[in-house]
C-alpha positions in Angstrom: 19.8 19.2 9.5 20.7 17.0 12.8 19.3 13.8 13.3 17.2 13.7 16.6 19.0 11.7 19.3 16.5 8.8 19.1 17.3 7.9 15.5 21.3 7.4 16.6 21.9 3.7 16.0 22.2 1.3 18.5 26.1 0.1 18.0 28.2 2.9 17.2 29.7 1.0 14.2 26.6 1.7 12.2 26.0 4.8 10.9 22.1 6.1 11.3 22.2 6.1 7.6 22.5 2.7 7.1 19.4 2.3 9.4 17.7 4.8 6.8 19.2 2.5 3.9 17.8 -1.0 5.6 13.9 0.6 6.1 14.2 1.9 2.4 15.4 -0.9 1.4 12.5 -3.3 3.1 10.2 -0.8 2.3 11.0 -1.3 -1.2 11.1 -5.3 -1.9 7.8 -4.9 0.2 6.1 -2.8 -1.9 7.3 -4.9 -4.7 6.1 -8.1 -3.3 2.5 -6.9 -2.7 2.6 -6.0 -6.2 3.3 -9.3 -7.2 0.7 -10.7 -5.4 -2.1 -8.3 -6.4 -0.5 -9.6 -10.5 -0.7 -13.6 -9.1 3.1 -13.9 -9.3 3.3 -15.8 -6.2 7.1 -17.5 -7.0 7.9 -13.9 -7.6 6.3 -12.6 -4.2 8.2 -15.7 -2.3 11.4 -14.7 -3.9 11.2 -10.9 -2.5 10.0 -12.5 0.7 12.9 -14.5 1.6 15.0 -11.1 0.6 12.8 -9.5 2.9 13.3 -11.9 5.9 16.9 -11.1 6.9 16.5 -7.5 6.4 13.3 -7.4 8.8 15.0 -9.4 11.1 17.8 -7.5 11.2 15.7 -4.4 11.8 14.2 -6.0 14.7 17.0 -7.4 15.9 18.3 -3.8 16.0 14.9 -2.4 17.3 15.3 0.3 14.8 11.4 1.5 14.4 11.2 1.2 18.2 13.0 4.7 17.9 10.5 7.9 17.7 12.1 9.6 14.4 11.2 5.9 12.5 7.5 6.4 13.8 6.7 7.0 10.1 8.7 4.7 8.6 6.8 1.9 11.7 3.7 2.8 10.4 4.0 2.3 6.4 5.7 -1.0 7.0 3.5 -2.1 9.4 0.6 -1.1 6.9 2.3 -2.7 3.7 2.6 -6.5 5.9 -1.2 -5.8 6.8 -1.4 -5.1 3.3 0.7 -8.3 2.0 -1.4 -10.2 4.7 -4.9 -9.1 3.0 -3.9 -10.0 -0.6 -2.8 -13.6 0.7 -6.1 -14.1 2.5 -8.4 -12.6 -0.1 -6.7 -15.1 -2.7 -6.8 -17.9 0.1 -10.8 -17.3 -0.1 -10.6 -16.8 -4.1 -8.8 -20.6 -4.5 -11.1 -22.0 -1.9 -14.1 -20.9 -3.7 -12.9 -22.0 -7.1 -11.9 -25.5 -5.5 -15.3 -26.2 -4.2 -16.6 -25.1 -7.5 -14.4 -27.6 -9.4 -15.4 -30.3 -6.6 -19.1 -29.8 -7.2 -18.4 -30.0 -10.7 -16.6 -33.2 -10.6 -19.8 -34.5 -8.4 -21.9 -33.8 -11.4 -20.1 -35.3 -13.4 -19.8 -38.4 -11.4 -23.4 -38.6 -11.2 -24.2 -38.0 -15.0 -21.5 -40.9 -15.6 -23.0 -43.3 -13.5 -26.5 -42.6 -15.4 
């Protein structure tokens, strides 16, 4: 199977493979860092995170899914940061709530001491 000439890589040095290698790779410590957040292992999702950084920028750097034969591979990454980005902000609005809750507790509290 040939490769389509969009997917050959950018600097002749790097094989199109290794452009296959860096999306799986991201792909993978994404997927493994949403997981972590959906289990509340947030030193666990920062961890994969900063593994995650160098390789994305690299990517970018590279404008590897700007090419049409990653169109796929642009589209389940972009869904699994959307994804990431969810989780953070639905536990965001989970720790808010439970801080106000503690907060109005403490206020009762307060006011039953001072009785």
């Amino acid at each position: 199977m040939t490769k389509a000439m969009g997917c050959a890589p950018a600097r002749t040095e790097e094989p199109a493979g290794q452009d296959e290698q860096m999306l799986a790779y991201l792909t993978d410590l994404l997927e493994r860092q949403l997981e972590k957040l959906r289990k509340y292992d947030l030193d666990g999702a920062v961890r994969l995170a900063e593994e995650s950084q160098p390789i994305s920028a690299q990517i970018a750097r590279q404008k590897i899914l700007e090419r049409p034969c990653y169109a796929g591979q642009k589209k389940k990454i972009q869904g699994l940061y959307q994804d990431i980005c969810l989780v953070i902000a639905a536990e965001r609005q989970e720790v808010a709530e439970k801080l106000r809750q503690i907060r109005e507790g403490l206020k009762a509290l307060g006011a039953y001491a001072g009785r």
